[in-house]
C-alpha positions in Angstrom: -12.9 10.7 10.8 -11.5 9.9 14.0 -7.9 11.6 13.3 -9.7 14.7 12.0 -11.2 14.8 15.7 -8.0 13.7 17.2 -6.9 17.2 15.4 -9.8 19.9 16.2 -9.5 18.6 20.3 -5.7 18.9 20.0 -5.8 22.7 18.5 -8.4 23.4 21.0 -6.2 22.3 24.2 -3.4 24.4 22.2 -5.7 27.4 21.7 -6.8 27.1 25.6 -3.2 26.3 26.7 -1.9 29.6 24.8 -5.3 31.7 26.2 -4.3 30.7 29.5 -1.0 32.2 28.8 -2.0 35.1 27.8 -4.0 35.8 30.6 -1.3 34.9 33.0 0.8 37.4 31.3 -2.0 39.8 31.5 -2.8 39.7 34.9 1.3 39.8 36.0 1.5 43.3 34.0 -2.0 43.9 35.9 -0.2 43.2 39.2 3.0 44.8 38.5 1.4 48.4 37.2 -1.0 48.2 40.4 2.4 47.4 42.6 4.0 50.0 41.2 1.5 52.9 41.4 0.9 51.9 44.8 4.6 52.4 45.4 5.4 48.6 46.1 7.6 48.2 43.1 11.2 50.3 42.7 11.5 53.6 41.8 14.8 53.3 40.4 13.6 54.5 36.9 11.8 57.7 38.4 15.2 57.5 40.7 17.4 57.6 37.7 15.6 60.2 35.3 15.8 63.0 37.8 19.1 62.0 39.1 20.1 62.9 35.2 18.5 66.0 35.4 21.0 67.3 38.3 24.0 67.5 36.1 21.8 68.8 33.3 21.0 71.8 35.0 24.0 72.2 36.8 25.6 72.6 33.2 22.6 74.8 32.1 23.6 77.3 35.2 27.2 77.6 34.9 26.7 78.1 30.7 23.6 80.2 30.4 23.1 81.5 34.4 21.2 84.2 33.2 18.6 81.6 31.5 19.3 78.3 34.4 19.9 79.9 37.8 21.5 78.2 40.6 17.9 77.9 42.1 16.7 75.6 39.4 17.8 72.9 41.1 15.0 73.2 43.6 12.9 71.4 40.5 14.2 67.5 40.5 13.7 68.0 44.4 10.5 68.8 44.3 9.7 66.1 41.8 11.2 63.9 44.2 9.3 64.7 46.9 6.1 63.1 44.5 7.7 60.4 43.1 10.4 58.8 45.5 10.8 57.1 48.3 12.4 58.8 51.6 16.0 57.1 50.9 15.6 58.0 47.0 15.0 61.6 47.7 17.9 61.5 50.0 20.6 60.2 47.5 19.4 63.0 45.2 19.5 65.8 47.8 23.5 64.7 48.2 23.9 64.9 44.6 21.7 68.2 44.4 24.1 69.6 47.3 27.2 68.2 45.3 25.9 70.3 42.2 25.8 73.2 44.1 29.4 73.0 45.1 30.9 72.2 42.0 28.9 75.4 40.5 29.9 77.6 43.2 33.8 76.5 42.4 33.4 76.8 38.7 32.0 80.2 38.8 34.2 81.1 41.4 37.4 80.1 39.0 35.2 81.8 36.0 34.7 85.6 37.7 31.8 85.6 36.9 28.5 86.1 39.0 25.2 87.3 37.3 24.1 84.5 39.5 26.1 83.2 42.0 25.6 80.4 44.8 25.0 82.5 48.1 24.4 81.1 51.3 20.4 82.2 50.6 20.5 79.8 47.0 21.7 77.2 49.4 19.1 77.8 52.3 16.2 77.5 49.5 17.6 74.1 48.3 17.7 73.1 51.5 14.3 74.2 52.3 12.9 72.6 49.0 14.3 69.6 50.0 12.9 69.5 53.6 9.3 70.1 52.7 9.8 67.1 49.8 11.3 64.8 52.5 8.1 65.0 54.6 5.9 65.0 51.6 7.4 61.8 50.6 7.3 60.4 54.0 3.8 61.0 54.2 2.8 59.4 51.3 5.1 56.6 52.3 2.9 56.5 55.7 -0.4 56.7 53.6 0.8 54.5 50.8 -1.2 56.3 48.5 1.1 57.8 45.4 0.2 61.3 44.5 -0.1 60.3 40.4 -3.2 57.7 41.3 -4.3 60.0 44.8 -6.6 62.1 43.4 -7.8 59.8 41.1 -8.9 57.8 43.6 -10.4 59.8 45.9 -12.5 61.3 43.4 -13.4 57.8 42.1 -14.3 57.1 45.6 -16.8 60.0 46.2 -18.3 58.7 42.8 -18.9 55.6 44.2 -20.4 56.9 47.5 -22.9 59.0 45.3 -23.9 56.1 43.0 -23.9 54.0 46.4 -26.4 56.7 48.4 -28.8 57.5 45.1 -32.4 56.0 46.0 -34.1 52.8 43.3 -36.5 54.0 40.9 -39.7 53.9 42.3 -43.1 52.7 40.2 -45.3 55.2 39.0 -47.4 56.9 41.6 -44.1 57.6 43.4 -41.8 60.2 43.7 -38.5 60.3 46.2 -35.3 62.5 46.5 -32.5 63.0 48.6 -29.9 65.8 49.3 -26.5 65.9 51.4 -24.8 68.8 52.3 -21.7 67.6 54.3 -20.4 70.1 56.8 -17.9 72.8 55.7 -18.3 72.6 51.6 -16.8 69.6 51.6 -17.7 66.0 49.2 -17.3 63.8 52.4 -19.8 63.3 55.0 -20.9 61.9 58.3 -24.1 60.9 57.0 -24.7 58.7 54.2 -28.2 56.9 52.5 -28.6 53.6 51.6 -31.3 52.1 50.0 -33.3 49.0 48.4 -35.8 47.5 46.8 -36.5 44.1 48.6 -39.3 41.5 48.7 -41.0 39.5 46.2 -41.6 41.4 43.0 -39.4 43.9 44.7 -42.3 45.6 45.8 -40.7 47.0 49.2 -38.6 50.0 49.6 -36.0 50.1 52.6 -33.9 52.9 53.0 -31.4 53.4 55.9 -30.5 57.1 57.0 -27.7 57.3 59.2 -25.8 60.2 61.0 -21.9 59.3 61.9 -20.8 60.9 65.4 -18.6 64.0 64.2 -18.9 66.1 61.2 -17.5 66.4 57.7 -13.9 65.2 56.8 -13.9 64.2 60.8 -16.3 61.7 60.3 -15.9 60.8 56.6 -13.6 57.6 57.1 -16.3 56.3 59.5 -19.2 56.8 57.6 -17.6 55.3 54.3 -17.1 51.9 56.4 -20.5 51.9 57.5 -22.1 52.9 54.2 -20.6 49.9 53.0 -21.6 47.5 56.0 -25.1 48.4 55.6 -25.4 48.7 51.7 -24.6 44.6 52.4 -26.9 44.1 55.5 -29.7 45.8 53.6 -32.2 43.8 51.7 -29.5 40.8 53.1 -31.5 40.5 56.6 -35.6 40.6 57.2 -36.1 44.5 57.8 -36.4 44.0 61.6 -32.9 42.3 61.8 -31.0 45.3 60.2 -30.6 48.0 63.3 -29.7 44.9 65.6 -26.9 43.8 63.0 -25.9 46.9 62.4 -25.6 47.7 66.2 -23.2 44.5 66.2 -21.0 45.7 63.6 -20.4 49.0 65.3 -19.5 47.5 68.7 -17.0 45.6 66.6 -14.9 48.4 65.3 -14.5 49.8 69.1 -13.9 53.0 68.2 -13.6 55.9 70.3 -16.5 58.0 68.7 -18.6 54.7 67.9 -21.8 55.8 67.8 -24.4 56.9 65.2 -27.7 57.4 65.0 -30.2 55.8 62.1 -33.6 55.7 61.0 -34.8 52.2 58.7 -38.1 52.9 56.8 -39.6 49.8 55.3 -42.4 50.4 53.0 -44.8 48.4 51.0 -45.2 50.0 47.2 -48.8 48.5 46.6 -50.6 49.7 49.6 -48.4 52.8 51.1 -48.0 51.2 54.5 -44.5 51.3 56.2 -42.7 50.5 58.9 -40.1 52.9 60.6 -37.4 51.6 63.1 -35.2 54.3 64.9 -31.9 54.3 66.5 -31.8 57.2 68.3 -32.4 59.0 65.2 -35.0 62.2 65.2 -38.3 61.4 64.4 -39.6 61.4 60.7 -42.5 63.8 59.6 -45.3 62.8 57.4 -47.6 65.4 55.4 -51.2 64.2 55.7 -53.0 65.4 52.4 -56.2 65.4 54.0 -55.6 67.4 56.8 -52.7 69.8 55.5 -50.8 69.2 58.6 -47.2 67.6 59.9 -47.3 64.8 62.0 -44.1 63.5 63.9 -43.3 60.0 64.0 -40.8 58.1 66.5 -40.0 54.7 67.1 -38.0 53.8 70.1 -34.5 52.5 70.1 -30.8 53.6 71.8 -27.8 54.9 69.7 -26.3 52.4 67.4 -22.7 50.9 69.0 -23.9 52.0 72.5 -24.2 48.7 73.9 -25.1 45.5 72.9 -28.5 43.6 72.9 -30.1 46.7 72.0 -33.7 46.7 71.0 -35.7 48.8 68.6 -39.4 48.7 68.3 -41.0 50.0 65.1 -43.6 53.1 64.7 -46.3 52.4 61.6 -48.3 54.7 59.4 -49.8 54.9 56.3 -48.8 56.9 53.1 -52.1 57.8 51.1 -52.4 59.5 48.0 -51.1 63.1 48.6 -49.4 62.5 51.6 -45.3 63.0 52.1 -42.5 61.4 54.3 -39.5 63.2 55.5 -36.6 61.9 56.8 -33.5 64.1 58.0 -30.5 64.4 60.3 -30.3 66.5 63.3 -27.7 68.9 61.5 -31.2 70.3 60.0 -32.8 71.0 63.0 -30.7 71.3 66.1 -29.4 74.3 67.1 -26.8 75.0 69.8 -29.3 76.4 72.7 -32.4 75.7 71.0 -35.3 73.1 71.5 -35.5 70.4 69.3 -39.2 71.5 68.4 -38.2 74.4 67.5 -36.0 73.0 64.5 -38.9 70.8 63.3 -40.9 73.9 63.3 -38.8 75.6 61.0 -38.5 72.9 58.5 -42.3 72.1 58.6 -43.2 75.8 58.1 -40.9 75.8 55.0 -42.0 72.6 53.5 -45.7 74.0 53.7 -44.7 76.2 50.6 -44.6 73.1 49.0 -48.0 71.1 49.8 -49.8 72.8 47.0 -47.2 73.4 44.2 -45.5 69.8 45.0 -42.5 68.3 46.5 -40.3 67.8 43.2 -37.2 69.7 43.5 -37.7 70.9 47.1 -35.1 68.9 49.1 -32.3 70.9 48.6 -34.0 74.0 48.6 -35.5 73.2 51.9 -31.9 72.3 53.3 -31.1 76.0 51.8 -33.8 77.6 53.5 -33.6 76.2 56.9 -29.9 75.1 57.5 -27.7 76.8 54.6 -24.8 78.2 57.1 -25.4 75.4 59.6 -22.0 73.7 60.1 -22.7 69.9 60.4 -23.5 67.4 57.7 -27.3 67.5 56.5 -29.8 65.2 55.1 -32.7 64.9 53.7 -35.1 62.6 52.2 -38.3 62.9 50.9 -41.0 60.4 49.3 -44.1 60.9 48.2 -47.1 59.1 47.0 -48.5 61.5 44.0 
């Protein structure tokens, strides 16, 4: 009995000595194919391929030239320019130049020229080769390979979606949210985050927040910040949030710092909420009863202005019927115009709504009232049905 145990604990240490192998093994291939897409690992084997290919072609010229002209050689340097290093690329410009010369000789002692190396087939080379050298030295500077770049930007403005997409709310509810970032582009100066927080998760925070600067300007920014307050939120008690937040932005010390933010905190069983301002404009809520806009604004300075800041909350009540918008100034400032002015605009659009509902109408307000605006804007809209 005791030596069949002696045998089932012995396999077992085996089985978990050789899983831990594995998984060692694992994660140094892991670490090795991130190294090398990241370009910390050699290119020698990229290096090598098209270093091949020069020869190749400078064959394919001189025997078919009609087919393989001396210009093809502009090909392995702009590969190059995506896959090497700055040094790389270098050693295959001298061997692309040394092609070029040996083709020029060998036609030379041939006669014959359907396609022969002028001092123009030279100048494109050349060319080619300049514009791959900077390309590679940029991506050198960026560290950001161009066969995982896209990839991951495009997995990044995923995230930022998924990150800024509001919590299901319980019945009775209805929210929804729309960004248009300035010029047409995926990245934005403003950004949403949002929670459920509380016991029985019976609060709804969400965070609105407008970066200094517009669009791709402003993108970098506003993805750090999204971040720092997706983890403050629902972290901190609600009236801790702007204050922290505040603190994190005088951290960075950057030159365009600032932002503005608006933190609505509101209670799911009885519709009463709590709004906290940063400089933000005001929020405007629909009261069912009376069919009109009222503005609400809590006091509070810019966020990363200066320190100690202090923000002191507005409240309100959402009955049944009644709607809350919250937006960025790109919706309703206009270069020479009052602010009031804006607000009009927006509230004399959203009255189309009152009677056939608010599902739907976010971005079609943003369309109606700020489609050719260039800045980032947002808007958010709940309602209690």
């Amino acid at each position: 009995m005791a030596r069949g145990t002696d045998t089932a604990s012995t396999l077992r240490v085996r089985r978990s000595r050789a899983l831990r192998t594995v998984h060692r093994a694992r994660t140094g291939m892991r670490r090795a194919a991130v190294d090398y897409f990241r370009g910390a690992g050699s290119d020698w084997l990229a290096f090598a391929t098209l270093l091949l290919t020069v020869p190749v072609l400078g064959g394919a010229t001189v025997t078919w030239p009609a087919w393989c002209p001396p210009e093809s050689l502009v090909l392995p340097l702009l590969a190059g320019g995506m896959l090497l290093r700055p040094a790389s690329l270098l050693g295959l410009y001298v061997a692309t130049a040394g092609a070029l010369v040996l083709e020029a000789v060998l036609i030379e002692d041939r006669r014959a020229e359907p396609d022969p190396v002028t001092p123009g087939t030279i100048l494109i080379v050349a060319s080619v080769a300049m514009a791959a050298l900077l390309i590679a030295q940029f991506r050198t500077r960026v560290g950001v390979p161009w066969r995982r770049g896209s990839t991951m930007l495009f997995d990044l403005r995923e995230r930022i979606a998924t990150q800024s997409r509001l919590p299901r709310l319980p019945q009775g509810w209805h929210h929804e949210m729309s960004l248009r970032p300035a010029g047409g582009h995926y990245f934005s100066g403003d950004f949403v985050v949002a929670a459920r927080t509380g016991p029985s998760r019976r609060t709804l925070e969400v965070v609105l927040t407008d970066v200094s600067g517009k669009g791709m300007d402003a993108a970098s920014r506003s993805l750090l910040l999204s971040g720092a307050f997706g983890g403050l939120l629902g972290s901190l008690p609600p009236p801790a949030f702007l204050p922290a937040a505040n603190g994190y932005l005088l951290r960075q010390d950057w030159d365009e710092g600032f932002a503005t933010s608006i933190h609505l905190v509101l209670d799911l069983d009885t519709g009463d909420f709590e709004l906290l301002s940063a400089g933000h404009p005001p929020a405007l809520q629909l009261n069912a009863g009376t069919g009109r806009w009222q503005e609400i604004s809590a006091e509070g300075p810019l966020l990363g202005v200066y320190d100690g800041a202090e923000f002191h909350p507005a409240k309100g009540t959402l009955r049944r019927g009644d709607v809350l918008m919250l937006f960025t100034d790109g919706l309703v400032e206009r270069s020479g115009h009052d602010l009031s002015e804006g607000i009009d605009r927006l509230t004399g659009e959203a009255d189309r709504y009152v009677v056939t509902g608010f599902r739907g109408a976010a971005w079609h307000l943003i369309e109606a009232v700020a489609r050719d605006v260039n800045d980032d804007r947002a808007l958010v809209l709940i309602g209690r049905e």
